[in-house]
BAMAR-92805 format. One record per residue: x, y, z of N, C-alpha, C, O in turn; residue number from 1. Coordinates in Angstrom, 2 decimals. Example, Ala and Ser with C-alpha at 12.3 -4.5 7.8 and 13.67 -1.06 7.14 Angstrom:
13.19,-5.69,7.80,12.30,-4.50,7.80,13.20,-3.30,7.80,14.24,-3.32,8.46,1
12.85,-2.25,7.08,13.67,-1.06,7.14,12.90,0.03,7.87,13.41,1.14,8.04,2
END
This chain:
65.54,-38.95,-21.19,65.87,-39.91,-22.23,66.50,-41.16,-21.60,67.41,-40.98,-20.79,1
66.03,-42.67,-21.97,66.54,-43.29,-21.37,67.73,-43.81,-22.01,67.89,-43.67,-23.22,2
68.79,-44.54,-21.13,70.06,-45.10,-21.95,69.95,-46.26,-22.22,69.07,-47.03,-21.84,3
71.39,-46.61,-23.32,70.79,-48.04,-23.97,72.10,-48.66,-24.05,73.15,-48.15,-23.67,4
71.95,-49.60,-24.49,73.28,-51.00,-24.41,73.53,-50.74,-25.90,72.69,-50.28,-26.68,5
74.87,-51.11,-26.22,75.57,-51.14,-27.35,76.63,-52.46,-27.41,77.76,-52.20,-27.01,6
76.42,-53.65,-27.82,77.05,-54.47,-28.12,77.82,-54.49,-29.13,77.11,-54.28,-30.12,7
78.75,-54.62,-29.39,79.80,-54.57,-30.67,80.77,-55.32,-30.76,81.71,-55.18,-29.98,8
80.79,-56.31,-31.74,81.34,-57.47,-31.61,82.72,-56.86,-32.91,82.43,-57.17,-34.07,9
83.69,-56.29,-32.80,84.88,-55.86,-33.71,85.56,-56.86,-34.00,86.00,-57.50,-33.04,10
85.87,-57.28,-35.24,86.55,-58.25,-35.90,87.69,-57.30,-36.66,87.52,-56.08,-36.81,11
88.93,-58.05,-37.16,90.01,-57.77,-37.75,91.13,-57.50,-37.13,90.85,-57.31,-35.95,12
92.09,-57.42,-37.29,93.75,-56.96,-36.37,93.13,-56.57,-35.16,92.67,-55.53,-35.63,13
92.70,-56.56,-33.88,92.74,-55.60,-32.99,92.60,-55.95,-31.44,91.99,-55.28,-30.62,14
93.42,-57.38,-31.17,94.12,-58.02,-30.16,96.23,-57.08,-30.26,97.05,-56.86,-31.15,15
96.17,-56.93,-29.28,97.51,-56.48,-29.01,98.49,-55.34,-29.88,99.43,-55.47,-30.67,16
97.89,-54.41,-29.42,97.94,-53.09,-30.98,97.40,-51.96,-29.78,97.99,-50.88,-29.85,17
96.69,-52.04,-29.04,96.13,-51.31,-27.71,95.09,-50.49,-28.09,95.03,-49.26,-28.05,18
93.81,-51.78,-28.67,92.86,-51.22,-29.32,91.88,-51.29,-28.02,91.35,-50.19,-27.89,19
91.53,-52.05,-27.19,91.07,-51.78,-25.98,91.07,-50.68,-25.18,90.10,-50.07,-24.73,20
92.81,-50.37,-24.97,92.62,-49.38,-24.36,92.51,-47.85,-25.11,92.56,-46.76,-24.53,21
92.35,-48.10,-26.66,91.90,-46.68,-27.06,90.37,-46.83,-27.01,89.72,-45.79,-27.00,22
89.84,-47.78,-26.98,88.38,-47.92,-27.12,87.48,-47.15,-25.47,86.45,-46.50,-25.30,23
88.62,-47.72,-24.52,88.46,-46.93,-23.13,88.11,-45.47,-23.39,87.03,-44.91,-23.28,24
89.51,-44.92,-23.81,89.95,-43.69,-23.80,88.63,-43.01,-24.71,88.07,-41.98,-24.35,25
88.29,-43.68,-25.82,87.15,-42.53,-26.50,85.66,-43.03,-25.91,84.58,-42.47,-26.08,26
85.97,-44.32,-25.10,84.30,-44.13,-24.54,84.06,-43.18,-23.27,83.04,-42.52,-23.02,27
85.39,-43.29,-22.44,85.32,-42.23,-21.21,85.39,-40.66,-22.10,85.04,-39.54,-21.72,28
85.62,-40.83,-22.59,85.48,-38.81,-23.25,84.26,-39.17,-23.88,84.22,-38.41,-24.85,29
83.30,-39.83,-23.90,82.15,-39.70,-24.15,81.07,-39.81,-23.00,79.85,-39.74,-23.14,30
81.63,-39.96,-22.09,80.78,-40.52,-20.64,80.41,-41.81,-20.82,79.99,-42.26,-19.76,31
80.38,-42.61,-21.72,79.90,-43.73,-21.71,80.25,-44.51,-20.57,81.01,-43.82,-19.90,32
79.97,-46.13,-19.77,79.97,-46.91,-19.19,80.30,-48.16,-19.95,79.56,-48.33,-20.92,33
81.34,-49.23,-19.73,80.96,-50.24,-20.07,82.18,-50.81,-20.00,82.90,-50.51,-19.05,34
82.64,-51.77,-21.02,84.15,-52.59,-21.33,84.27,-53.37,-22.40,83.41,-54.02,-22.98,35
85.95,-53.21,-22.71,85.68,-53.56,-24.04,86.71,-55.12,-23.50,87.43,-55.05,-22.50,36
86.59,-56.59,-24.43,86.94,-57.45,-23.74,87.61,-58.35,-25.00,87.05,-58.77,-26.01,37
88.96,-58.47,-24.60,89.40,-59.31,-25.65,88.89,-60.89,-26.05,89.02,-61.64,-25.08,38
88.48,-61.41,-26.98,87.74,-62.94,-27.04,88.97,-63.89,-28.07,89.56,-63.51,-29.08,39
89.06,-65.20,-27.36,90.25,-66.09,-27.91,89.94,-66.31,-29.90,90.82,-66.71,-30.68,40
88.42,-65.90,-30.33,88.80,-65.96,-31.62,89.20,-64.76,-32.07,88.43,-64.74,-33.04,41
89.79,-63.72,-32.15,90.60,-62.68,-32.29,89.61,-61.25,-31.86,90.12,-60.21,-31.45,42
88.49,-61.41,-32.00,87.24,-60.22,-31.70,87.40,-59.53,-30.29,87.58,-60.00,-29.17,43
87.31,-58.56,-30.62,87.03,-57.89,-29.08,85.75,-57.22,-28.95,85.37,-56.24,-29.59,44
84.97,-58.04,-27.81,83.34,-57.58,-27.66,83.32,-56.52,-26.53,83.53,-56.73,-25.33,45
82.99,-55.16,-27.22,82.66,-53.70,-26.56,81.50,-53.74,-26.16,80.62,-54.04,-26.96,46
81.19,-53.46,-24.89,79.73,-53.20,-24.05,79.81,-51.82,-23.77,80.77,-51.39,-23.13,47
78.78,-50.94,-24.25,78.84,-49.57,-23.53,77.15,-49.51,-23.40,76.35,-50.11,-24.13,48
76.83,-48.58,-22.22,75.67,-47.93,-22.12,76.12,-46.90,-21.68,77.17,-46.63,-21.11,49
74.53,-45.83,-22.23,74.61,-44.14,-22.09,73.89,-43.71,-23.37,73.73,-44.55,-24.26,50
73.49,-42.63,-23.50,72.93,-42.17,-24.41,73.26,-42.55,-26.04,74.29,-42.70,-26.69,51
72.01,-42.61,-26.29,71.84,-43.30,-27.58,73.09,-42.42,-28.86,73.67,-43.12,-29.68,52
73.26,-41.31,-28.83,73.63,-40.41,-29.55,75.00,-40.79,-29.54,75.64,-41.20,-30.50,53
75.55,-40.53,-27.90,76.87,-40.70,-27.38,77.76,-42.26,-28.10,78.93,-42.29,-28.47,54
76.45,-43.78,-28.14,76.54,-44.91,-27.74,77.19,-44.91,-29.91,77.99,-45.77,-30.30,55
76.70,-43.96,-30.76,76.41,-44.09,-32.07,77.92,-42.96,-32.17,78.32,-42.63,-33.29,56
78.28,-42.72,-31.53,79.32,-41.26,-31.98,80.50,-43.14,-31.74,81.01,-43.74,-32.69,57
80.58,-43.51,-30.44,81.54,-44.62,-30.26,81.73,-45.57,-31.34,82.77,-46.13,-31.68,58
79.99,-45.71,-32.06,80.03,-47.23,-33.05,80.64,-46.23,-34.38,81.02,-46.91,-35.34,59
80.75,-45.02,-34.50,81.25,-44.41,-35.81,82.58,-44.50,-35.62,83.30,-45.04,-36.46,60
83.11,-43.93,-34.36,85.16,-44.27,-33.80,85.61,-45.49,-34.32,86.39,-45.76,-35.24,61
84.69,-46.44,-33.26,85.28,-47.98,-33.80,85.00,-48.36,-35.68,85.81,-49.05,-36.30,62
84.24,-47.98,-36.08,84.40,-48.25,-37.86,84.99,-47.06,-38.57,84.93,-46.97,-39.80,63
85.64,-46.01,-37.73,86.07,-44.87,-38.67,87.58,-44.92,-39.16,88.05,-44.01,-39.84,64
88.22,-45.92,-38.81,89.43,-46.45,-39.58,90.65,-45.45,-39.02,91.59,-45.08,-39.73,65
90.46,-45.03,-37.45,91.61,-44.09,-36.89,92.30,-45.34,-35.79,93.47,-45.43,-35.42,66
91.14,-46.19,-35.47,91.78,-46.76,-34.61,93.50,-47.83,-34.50,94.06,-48.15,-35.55,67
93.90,-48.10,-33.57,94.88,-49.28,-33.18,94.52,-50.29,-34.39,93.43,-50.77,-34.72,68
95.50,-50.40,-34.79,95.51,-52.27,-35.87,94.37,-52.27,-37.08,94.26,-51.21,-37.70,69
93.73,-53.10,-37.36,92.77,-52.83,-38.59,91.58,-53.41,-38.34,91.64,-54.54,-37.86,70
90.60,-52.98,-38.52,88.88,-53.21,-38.04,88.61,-53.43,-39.95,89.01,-52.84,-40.96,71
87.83,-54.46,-39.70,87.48,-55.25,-40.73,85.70,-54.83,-41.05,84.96,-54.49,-41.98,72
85.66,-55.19,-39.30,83.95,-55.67,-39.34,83.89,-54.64,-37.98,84.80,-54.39,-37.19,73
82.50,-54.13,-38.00,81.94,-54.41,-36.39,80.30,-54.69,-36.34,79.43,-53.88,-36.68,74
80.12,-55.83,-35.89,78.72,-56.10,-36.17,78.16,-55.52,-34.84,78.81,-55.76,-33.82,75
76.80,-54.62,-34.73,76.15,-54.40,-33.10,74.88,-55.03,-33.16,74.49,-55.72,-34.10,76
74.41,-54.83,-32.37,72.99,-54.96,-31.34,72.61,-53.88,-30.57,73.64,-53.59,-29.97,77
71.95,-53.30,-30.31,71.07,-52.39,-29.64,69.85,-52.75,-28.42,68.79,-53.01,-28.98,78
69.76,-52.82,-27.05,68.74,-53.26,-26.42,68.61,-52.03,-25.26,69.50,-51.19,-25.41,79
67.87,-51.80,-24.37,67.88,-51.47,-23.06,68.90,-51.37,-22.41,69.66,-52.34,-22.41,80
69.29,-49.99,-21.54,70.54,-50.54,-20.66,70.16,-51.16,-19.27,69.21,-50.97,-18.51,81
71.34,-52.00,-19.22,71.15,-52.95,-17.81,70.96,-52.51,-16.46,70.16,-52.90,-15.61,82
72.20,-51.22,-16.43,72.48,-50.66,-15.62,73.57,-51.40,-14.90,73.95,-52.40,-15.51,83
74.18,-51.17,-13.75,75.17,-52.04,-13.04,76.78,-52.04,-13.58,77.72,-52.83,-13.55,84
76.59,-51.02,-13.96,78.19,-50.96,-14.61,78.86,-49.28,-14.42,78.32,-48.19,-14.62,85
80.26,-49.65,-13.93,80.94,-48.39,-13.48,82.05,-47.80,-14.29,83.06,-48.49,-14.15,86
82.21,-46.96,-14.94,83.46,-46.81,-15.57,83.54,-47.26,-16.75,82.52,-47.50,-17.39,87
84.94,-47.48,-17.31,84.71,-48.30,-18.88,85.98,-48.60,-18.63,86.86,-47.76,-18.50,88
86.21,-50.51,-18.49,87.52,-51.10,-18.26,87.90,-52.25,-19.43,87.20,-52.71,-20.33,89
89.18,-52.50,-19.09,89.99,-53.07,-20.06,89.49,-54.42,-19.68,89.18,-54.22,-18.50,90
89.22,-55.67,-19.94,89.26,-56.69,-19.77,90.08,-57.61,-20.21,89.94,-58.79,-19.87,91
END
């Protein structure tokens, strides 16, 4: 099965609340790859690749209303994975 990219652009409260680094914490217990990256209009854009299943268990965490601060939105995208990525870091 091949793996795939998961873009997720999270809107609402979730700059400085340590929503990044829970976003780490449940993509590495998923094996996933990628990083989640804080952006100056308040969004933090999550990159993960790895199995499609794994990549959809993460996009249910981030909208399942357990996380750090308050998630409003999370809009994704779905493409091919790139490959070239180690781990899953804080940016």
């Amino acid at each position: 099965m091949n793996d795939e990219r998961l873009t997720a652009w999270v809107h609402g409260l979730v700059q400085g609340v340590g929503f990044r680094w829970w976003t780490r914490s449940r993509a590495l217990e998923l094996g996933l790859v990628g990083h989640a990256t804080n952006h100056a209009d308040g969004r933090v854009l999550v990159i993960a690749e790895g199995p499609r299943e794994r990549l959809e268990a993460l996009l249910e965490l981030l909208r399942g209303g357990d996380t750090p601060g308050s998630v409003t939105l999370v809009v994704e995208s779905w493409e091919s994975a790139r490959g070239g990525l180690t781990g899953f870091v804080e940016r």
